[in-house]
C-alpha positions as protocol buffer text, in pm:
chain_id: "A"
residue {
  index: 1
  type: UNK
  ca { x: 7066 y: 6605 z: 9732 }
}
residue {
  index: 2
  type: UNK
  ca { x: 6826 y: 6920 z: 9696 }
}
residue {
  index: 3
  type: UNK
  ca { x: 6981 y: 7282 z: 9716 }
}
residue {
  index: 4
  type: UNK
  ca { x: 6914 y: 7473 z: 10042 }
}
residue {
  index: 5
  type: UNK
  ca { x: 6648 y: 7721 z: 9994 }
}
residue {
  index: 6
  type: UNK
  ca { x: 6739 y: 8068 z: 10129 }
}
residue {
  index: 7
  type: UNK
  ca { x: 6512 y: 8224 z: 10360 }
}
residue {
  index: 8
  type: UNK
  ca { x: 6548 y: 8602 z: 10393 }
}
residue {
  index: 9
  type: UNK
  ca { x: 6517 y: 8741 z: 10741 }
}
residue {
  index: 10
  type: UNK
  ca { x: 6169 y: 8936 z: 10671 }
}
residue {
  index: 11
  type: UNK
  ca { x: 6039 y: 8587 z: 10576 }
}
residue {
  index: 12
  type: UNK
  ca { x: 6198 y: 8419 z: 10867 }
}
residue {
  index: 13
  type: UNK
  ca { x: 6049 y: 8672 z: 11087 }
}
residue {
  index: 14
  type: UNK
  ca { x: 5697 y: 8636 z: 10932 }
}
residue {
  index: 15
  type: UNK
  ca { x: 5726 y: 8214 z: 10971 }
}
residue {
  index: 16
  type: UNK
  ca { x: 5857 y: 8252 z: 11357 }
}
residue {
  index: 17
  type: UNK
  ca { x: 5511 y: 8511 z: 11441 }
}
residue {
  index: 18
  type: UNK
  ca { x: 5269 y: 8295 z: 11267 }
}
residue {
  index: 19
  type: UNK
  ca { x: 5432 y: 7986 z: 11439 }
}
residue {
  index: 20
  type: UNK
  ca { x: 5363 y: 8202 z: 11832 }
}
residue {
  index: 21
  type: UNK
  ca { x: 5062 y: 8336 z: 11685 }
}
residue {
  index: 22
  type: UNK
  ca { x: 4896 y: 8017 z: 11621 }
}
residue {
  index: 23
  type: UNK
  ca { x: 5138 y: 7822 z: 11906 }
}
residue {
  index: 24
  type: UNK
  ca { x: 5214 y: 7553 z: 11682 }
}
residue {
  index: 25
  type: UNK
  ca { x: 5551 y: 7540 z: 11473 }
}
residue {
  index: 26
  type: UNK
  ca { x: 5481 y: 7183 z: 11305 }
}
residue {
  index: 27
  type: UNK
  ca { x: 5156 y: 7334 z: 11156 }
}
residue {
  index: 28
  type: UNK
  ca { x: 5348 y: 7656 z: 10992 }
}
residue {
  index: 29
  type: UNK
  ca { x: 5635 y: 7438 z: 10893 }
}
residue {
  index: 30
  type: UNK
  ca { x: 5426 y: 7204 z: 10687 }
}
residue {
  index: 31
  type: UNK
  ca { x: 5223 y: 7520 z: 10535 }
}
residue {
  index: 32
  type: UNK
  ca { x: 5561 y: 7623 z: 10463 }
}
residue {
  index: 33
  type: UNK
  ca { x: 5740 y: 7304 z: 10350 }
}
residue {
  index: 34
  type: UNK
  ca { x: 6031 y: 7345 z: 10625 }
}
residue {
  index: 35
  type: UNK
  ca { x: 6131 y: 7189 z: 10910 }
}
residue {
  index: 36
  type: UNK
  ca { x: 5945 y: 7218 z: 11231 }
}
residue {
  index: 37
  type: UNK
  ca { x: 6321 y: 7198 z: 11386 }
}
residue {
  index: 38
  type: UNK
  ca { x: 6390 y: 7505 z: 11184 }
}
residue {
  index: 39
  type: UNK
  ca { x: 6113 y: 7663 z: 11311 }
}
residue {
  index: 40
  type: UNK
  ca { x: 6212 y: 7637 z: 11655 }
}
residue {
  index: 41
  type: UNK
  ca { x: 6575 y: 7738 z: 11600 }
}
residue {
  index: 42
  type: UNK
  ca { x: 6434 y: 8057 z: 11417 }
}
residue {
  index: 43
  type: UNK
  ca { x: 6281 y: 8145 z: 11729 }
}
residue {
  index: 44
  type: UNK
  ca { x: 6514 y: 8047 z: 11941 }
}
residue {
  index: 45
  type: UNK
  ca { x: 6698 y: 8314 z: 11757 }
}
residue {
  index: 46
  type: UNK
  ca { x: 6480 y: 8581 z: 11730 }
}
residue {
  index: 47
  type: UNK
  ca { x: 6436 y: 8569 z: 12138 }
}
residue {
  index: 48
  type: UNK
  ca { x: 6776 y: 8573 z: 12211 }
}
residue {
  index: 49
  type: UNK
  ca { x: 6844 y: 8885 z: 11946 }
}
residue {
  index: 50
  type: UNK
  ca { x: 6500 y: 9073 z: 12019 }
}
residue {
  index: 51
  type: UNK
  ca { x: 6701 y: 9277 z: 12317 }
}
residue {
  index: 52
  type: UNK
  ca { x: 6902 y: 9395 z: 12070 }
}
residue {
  index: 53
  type: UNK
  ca { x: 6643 y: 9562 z: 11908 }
}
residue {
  index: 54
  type: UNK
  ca { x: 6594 y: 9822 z: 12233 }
}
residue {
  index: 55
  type: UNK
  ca { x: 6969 y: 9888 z: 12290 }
}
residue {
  index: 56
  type: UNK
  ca { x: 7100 y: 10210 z: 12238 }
}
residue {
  index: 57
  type: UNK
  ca { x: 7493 y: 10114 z: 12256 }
}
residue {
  index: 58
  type: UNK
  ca { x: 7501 y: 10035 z: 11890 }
}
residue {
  index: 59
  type: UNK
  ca { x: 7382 y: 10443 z: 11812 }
}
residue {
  index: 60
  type: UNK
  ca { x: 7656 y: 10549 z: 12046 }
}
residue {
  index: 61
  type: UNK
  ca { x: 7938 y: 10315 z: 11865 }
}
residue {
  index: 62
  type: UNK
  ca { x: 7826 y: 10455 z: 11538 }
}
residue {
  index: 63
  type: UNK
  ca { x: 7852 y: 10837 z: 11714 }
}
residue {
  index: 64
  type: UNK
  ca { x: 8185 y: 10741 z: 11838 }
}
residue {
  index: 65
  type: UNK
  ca { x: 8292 y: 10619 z: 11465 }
}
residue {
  index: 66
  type: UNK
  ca { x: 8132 y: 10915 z: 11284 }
}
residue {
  index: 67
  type: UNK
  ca { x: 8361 y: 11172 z: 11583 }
}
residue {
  index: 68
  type: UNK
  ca { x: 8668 y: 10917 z: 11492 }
}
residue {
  index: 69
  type: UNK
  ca { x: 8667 y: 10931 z: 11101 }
}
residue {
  index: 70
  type: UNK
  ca { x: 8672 y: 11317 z: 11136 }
}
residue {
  index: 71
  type: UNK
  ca { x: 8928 y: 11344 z: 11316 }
}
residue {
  index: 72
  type: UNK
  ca { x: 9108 y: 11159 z: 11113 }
}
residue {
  index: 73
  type: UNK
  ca { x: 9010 y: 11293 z: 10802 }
}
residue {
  index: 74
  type: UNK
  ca { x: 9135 y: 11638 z: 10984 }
}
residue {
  index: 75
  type: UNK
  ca { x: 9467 y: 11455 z: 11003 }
}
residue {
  index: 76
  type: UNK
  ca { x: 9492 y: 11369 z: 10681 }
}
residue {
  index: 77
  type: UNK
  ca { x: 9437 y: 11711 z: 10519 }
}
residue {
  index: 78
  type: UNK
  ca { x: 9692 y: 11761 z: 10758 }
}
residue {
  index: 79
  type: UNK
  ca { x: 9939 y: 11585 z: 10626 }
}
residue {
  index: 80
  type: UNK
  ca { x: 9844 y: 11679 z: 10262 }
}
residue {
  index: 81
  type: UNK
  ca { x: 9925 y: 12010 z: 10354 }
}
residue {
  index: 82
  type: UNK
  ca { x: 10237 y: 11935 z: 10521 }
}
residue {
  index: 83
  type: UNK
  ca { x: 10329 y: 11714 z: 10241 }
}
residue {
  index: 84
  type: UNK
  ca { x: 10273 y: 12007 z: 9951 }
}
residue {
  index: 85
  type: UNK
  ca { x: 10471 y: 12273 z: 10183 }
}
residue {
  index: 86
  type: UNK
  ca { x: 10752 y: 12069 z: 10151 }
}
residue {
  index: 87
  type: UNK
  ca { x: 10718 y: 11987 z: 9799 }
}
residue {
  index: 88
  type: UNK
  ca { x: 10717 y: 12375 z: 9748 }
}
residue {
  index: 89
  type: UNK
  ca { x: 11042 y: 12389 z: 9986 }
}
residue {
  index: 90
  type: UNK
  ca { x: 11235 y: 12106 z: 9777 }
}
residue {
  index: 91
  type: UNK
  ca { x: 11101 y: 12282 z: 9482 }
}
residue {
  index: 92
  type: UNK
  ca { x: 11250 y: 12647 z: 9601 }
}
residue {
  index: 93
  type: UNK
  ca { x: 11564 y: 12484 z: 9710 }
}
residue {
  index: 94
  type: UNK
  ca { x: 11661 y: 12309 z: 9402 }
}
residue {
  index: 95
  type: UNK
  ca { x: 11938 y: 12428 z: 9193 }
}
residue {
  index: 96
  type: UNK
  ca { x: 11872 y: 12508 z: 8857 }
}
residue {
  index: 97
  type: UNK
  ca { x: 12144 y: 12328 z: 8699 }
}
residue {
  index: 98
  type: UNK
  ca { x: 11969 y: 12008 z: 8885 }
}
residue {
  index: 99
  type: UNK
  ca { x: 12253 y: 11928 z: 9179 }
}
């Protein structure tokens, strides 16, 4: 049985626009030893992901990330401090013959 090739998505791309440029997938899948059926299915692909390519959501999800890791980070220098004020507490506190 021969090892599936991997195709990287540039390459896919650049298979699926010469297939619609020249409106023939067999052709370009024979040029490029694959399946005409792959062909298609890359396409199919590529139109059902192309609105992706316009949406703005996934800029606003990454904004909402970026606001939502510094906050936390705020909290955790938060807690480092809180953490090291009572280190210097127990520290204070303690007896010096250790009870």
């Amino acid at each position: 049985m021969a090892a599936r090739r991997k195709y990287s998505p540039k390459m896919k791309a650049n298979i699926v626009f010469k297939a619609i440029r020249s409106n023939n997938a067999s052709e370009v899948a024979r040029e490029y030893g694959i399946s005409p059926n792959l062909v298609s299915k890359w396409r199919k692909d590529l139109i059902e992901k192309a609105p992706q390519i316009f949406d703005n959501a996934p800029d606003k999800q990454i904004e909402r990330l970026k606001r939502k890791i510094h906050k936390l980070e705020q909290i955790i220098g938060q807690k480092e401090v809180e953490i090291n004020l009572i280190r210097n507490f127990a520290d204070f506190y303690e007896s010096p013959n250790g009870d």
